[in-house]
N, C-alpha and C positions, 0 to 999 in steps of 0.2 A: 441304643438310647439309655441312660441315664437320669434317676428318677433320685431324687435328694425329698426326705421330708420331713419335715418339723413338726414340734412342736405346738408350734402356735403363727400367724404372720411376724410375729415382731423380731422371732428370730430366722426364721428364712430373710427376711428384709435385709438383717446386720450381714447372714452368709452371701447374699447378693451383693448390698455394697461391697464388701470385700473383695469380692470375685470381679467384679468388674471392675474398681479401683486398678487391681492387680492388674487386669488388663491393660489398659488406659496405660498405665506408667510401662509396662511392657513393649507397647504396642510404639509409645513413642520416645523409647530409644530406639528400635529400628528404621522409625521413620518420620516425616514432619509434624504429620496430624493422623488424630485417629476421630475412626465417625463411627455414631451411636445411634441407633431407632430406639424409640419408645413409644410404647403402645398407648394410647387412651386408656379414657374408662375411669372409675375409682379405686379397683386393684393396686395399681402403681405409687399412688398419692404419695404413702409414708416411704417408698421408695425413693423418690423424686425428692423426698422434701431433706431425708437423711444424708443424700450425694450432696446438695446443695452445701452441709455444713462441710463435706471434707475439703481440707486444705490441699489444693492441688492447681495446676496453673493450667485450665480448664481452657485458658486462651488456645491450647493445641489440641481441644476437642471442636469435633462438629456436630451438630445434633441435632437430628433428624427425626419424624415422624412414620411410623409402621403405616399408620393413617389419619384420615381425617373425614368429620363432616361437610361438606360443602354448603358451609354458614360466614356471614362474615366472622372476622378474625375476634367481635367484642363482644360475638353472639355464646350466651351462656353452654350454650353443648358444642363449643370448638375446642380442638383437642390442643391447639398451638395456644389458643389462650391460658390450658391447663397450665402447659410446661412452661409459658410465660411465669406465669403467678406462683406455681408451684417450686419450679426450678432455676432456670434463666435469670429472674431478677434480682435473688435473691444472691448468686454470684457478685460480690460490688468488686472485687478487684480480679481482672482477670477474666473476664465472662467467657462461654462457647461463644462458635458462632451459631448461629441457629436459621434452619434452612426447612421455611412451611412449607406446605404439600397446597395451599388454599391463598392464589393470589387476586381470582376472580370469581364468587361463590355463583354470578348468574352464567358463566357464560364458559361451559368446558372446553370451546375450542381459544380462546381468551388464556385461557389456567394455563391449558396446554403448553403454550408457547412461551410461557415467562417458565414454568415447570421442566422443557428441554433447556431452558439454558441454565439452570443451576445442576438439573440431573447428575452431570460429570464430575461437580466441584464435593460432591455428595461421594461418589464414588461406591465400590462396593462395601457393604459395612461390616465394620472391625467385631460391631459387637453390635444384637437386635435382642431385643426385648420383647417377646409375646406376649399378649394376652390370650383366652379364651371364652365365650361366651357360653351361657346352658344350655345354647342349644347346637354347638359344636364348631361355631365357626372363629373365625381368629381373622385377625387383621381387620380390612373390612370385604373379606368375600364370605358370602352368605349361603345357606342350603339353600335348595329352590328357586336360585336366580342365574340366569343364565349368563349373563351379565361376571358373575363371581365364575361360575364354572369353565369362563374362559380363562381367568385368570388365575387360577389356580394349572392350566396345563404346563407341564414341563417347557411345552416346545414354542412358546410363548416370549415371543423376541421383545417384546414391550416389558419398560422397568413397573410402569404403574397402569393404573385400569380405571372406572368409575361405573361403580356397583350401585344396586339399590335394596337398601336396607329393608325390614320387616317393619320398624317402627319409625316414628318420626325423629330426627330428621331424617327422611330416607335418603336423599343424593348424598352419594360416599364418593371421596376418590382413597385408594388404595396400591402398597404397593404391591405386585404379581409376586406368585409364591417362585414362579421361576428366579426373581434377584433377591426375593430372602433368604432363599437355601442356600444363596451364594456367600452367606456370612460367615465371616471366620469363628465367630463365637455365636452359637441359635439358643438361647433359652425361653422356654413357657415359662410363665409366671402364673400360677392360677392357686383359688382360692376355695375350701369347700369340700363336703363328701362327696356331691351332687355332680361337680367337675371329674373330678377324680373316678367316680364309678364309671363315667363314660366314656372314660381312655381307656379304663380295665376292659370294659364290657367290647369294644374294636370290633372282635370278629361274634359278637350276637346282638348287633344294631346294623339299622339302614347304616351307608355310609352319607358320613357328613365332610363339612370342609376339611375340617383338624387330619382326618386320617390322611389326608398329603403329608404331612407333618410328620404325621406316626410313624409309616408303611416305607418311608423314603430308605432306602437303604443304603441310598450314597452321602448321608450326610451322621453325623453323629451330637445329636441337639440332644439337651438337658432339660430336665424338670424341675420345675420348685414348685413345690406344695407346700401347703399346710391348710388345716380343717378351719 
């Protein structure tokens, strides 16, 4: 694992776009398109909003969601609304395509079925974006829900899952940490002393979700902090 830390967010954010730019243009000489996860939350925002300005022909990315709430799409804590407003719209020539996690918020077996048939078009991702939460969990699988602790198992043949959160909104769908690790590029994105102490701290805490993340020894994902 590899841990990069800054100064401040604003320039982990500049080191970030960079790194993924470089990806992206990498990624698509070898091949037609490349797909991206990003995570919810407010962590990301100045992330999102900074990709938005680079000149890049974005038409040969796909971009996808870590997770979501299970809210309609115009409902104020929906995460595809975020990277709508945030990112998406703000592309006018040349936009991604953009592939929700949230096509029916009453009805998971509804979601389901419009969700297997984009699944593939998604494919496995070139590059995913984490976040992290304070009380250790990431994506949307949670401590103490049994629901999350399936979806965090290795041996977990499902791409996504639907969890239930601690706070409201609680109905989550998410993707299983089985197809995240499967990315060619895995970075945390976190923010904070608070974050940070509790990836040092691993082996003198309960374990939480994140330490999937941590502990994996078959994958080799990166850090971006800053305080």
């Amino acid at each position: 694992m590899i841990k990069n830390k800054f100064k401040n967010k604003e320039k982990l954010e500049d080191e970030l776009v960079d790194r993924i730019v470089s990806l992206i243009k990498e990624s698509n000489i070898k091949k037609k398109k490349t797909s991206i996860l990003f995570s919810g939350g407010s962590t990301p925002s100045g992330l999102l909003e900074k990709l938005s300005d680079v000149k890049l022909n974005w038409s040969k990315v796909k971009v996808g969601l870590v997770d979501d709430r299970m809210v309609d799409v115009e409902n104020k804590f929906s995460n595809a609304k975020m990277i709508q407003e945030l990112f998406i719209s703000k592309i006018k020539k040349l936009p991604p395509q953009f592939y929700p996690l949230v096509f029916d918020h009453e009805n998971e077996n509804e979601n389901t079925k419009q969700l297997n048939k984009i699944i593939d078009e998604i494919g496995v991702p070139d590059i995913t974006i984490l976040g992290m939460g304070s009380d250790g969990h990431f994506a949307s699988l949670f401590p103490r829900n049994k629901k999350s602790e399936r979806g965090l198992l290795l041996n977990n043949r499902n791409a996504f899952c639907y969890t239930t959160a601690p706070s409201e909104p609680k109905e989550r769908i998410s993707f299983t940490w089985s197809f995240l690790r499967k990315s060619a590029n895995l970075f945390l994105f976190i923010t904070g002393e608070e974050k940070m102490a509790l990836i040092d701290l691993i082996y003198k805490r309960d374990e939480l979700p994140i330490d999937s993340f941590l502990i994996d020894d078959e994958i080799t994902p990166e850090i971006f902090w800053a305080p």
